[in-house]
C-alpha positions as CSV (number, residue, x, y, z in Angstrom):
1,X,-24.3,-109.1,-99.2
2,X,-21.9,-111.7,-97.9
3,X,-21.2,-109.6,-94.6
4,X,-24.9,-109.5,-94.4
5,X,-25.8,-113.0,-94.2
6,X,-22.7,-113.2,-91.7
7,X,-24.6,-110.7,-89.3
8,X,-27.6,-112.2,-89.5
9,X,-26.4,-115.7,-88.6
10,X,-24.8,-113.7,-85.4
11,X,-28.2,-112.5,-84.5
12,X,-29.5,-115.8,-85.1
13,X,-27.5,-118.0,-83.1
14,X,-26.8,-115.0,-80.4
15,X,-30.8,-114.8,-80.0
16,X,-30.6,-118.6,-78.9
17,X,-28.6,-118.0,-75.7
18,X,-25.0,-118.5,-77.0
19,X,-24.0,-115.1,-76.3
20,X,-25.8,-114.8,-72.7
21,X,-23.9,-118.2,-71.9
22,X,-20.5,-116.8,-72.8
23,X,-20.5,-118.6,-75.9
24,X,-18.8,-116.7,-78.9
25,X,-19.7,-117.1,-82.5
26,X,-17.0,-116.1,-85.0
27,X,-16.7,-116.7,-89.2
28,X,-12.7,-117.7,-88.8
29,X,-11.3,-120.4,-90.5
30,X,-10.9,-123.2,-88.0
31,X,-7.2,-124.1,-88.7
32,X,-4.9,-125.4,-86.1
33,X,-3.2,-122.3,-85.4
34,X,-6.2,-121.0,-84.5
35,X,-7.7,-123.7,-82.7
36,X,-4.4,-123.5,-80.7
37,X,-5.3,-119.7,-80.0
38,X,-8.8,-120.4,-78.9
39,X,-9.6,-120.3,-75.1
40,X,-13.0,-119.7,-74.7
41,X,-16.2,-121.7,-75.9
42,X,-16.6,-120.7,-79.6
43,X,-19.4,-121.6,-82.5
44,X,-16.9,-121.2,-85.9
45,X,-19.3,-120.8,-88.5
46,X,-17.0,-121.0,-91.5
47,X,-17.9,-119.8,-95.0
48,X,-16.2,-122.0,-97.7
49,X,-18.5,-122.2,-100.9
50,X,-20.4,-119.9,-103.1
51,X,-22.0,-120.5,-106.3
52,X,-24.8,-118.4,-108.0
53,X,-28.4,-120.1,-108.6
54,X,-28.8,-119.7,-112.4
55,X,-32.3,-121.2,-112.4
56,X,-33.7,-117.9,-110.0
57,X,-32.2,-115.6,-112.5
58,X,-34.4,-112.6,-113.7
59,X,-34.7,-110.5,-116.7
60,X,-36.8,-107.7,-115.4
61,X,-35.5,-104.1,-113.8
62,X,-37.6,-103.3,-110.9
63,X,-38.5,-99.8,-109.4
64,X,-37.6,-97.4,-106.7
65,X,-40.1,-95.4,-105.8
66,X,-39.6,-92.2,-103.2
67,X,-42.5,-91.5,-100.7
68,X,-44.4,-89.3,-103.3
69,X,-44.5,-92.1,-105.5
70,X,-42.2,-90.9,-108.4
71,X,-40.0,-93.1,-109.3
72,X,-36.1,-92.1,-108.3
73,X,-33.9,-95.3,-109.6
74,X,-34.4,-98.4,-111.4
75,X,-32.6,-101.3,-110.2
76,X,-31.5,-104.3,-112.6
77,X,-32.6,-107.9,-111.2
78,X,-31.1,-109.1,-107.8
79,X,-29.3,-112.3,-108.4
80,X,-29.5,-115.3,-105.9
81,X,-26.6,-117.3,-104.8
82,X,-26.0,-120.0,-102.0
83,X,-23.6,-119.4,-99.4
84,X,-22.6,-122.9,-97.5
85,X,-21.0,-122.7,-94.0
86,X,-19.4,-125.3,-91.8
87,X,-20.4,-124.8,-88.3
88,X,-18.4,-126.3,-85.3
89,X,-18.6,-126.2,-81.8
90,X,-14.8,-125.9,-79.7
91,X,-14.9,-126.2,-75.9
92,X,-12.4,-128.2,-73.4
93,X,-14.1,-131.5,-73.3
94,X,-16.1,-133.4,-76.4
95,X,-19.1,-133.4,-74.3
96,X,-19.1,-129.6,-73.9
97,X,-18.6,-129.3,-77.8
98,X,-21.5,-131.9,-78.7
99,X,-24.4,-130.3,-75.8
100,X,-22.7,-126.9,-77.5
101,X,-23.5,-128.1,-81.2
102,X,-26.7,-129.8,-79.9
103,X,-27.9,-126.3,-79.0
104,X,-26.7,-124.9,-82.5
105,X,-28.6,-127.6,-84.2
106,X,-31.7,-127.1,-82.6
107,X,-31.2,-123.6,-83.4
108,X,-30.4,-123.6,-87.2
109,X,-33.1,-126.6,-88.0
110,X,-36.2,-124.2,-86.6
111,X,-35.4,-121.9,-89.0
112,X,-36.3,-121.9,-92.8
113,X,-35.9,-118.3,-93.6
114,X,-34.0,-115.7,-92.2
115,X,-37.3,-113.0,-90.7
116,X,-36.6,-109.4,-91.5
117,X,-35.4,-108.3,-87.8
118,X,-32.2,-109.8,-88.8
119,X,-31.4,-108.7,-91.8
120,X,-29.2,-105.5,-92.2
121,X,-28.9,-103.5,-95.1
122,X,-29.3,-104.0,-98.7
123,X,-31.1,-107.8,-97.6
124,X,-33.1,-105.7,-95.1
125,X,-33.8,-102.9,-98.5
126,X,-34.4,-106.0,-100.7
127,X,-37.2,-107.2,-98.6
128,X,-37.0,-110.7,-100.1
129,X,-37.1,-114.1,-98.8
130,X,-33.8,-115.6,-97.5
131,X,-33.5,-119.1,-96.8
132,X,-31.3,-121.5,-95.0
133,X,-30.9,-125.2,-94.6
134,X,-29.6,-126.5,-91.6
135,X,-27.8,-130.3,-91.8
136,X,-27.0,-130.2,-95.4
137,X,-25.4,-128.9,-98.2
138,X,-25.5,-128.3,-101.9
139,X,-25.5,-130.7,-104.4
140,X,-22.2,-129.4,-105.8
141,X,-20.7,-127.9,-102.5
142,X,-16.9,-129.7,-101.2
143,X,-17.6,-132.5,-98.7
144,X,-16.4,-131.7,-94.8
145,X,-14.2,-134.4,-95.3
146,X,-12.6,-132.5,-97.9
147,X,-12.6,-128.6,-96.1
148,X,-10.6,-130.2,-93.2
149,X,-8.0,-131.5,-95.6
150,X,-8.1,-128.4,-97.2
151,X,-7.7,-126.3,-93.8
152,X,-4.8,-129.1,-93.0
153,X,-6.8,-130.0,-89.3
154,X,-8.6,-133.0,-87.8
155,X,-11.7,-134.4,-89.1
156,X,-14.8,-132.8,-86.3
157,X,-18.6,-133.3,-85.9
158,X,-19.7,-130.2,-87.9
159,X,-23.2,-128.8,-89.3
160,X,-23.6,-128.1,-92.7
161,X,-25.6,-124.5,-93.1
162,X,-26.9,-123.3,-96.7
163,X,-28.2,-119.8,-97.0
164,X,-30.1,-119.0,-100.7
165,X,-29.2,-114.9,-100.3
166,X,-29.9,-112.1,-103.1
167,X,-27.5,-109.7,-104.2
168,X,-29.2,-106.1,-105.1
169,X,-28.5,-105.1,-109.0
170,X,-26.8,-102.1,-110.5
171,X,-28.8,-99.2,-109.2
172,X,-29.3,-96.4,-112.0
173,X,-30.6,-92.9,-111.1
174,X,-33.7,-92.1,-112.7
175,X,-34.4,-88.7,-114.0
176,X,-37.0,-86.4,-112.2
177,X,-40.7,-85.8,-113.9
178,X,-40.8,-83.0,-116.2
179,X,-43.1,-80.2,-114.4
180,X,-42.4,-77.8,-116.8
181,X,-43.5,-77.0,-120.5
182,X,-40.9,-76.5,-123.0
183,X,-41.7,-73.2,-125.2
184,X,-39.5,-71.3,-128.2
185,X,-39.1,-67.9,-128.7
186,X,-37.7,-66.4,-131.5
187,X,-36.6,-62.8,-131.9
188,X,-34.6,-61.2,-134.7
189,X,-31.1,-60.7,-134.7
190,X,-31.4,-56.8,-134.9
191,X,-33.1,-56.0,-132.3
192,X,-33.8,-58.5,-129.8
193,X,-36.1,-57.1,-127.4
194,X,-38.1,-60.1,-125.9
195,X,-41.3,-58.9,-127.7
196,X,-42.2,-62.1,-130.0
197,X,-44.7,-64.3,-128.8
198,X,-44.0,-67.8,-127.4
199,X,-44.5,-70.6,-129.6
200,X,-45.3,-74.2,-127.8
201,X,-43.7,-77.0,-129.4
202,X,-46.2,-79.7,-130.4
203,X,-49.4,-78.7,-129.2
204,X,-50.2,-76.4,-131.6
205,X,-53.7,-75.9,-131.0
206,X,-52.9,-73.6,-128.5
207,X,-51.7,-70.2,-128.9
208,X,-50.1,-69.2,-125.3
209,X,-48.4,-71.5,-123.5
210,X,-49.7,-70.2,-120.0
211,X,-47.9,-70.5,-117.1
212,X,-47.9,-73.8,-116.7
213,X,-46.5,-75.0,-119.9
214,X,-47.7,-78.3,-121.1
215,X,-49.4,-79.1,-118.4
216,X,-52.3,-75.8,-118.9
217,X,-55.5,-76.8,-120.1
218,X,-56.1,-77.4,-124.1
219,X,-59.1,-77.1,-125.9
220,X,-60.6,-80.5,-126.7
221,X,-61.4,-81.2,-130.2
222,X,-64.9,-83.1,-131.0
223,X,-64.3,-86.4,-131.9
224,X,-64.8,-87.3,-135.3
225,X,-68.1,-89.2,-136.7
226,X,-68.4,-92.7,-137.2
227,X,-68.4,-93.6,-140.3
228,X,-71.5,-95.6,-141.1
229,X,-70.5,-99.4,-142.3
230,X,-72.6,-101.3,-144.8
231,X,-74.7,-103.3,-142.8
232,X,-75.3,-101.0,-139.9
233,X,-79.1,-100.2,-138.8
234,X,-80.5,-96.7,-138.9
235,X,-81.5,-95.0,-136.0
């Protein structure tokens, strides 16, 4: 799921014009040795926090169904978790960086869901809502200030980015409708010779199980009377 929300960031911020301008957009971690190695105009959106959101926890399995409308799998409850990013801007010049970051910004604050065309994927099988907050973070996520002490680099103008993602539950197989009836047949030991009749299991009010098992027609029984309670009117 993680790789997911990564792609559809790129889509995101490559639909806005980076990529047509030459910018690039990678998910390193903005250290110095890599912000030695950098030579082009780059939008580092960094992922450095993930925590699950206990309070969108289900309890319910949900349903695959195949294009007959059988169901095929039953899939546990997808649980949700927030993914914050730190997204910076590196070009030559600190003007270049903050008209780059400007554009970013702009970008990321127009947006409150991630739309299905770019999701990939189990998000894209999913088909639920994924949000994102541009300019903040979680309540519980690290402060910047303490990311670029971690990284061991310079304290930059960066953008906080939050995406509330779900990941798909344990898929099970399920098993395929029963089309067929079940019968017994019984022979004796001496001379088995396939000439006993059938016997259905269950539905014993009929005699031959037909050829198409449980599923042939049965003889419906009347229903029984109603039993006449003190009180009730004659007819």
């Amino acid at each position: 799921m993680i790789h997911e929300v990564d792609e559809a960031l790129r889509r995101l911020l490559g639909g806005s014009g980076l990529t047509a301008s030459g910018v690039e957009v990678v998910f390193d971690a903005p250290t110095n040795d890599w912000a030695a190695r950098r030579s082009a105009p780059t939008v580092c959106v960094f992922l450095y926090d993930i925590r699950e959101d206990n309070s969108r926890r289900g309890s319910s399995a949900g349903e695959v169904y195949d294009a007959d409308g059988f169901v095929v799998a039953r899939r546990a409850p997808a649980r949700w978790f927030e993914l914050t990013y730190l997204v910076t801007a590196w070009a030559g010049r600190p003007q270049d960086e903050h008209r780059l970051l400007s554009q970013v910004l702009a970008c990321l604050v127009s947006t409150d869901t991630l739309g299905p065309d770019l999701l990939t994927g189990s998000l894209a099988e999913l088909g639920l809502i994924v949000g994102l907050d541009a300019g903040g973070t979680g309540l519980d996520a690290p402060a910047a200030s303490d990311v670029w002490s971690a990284l061991g680099g310079e304290l930059r103008p960066s953008l906080g980015v939050r995406v509330r993602a779900p990941l798909a539950g344990v898929r099970q197989v399920a098993a395929p409708p029963v089309t067929e009836g079940l019968t017994v047949r019984s022979v004796p030991r001496s001379g088995p010779d396939g000439t006993e009749p059938a016997r259905r299991l269950r539905y014993t009010e009929v005699s031959d199980p037909g050829p198409d098992g449980f599923g042939g027609p049965r003889e419906r029984q009347p229903a029984p009377a109603r039993r006449r309670r003190r009180g009730d009117r004659q007819p």
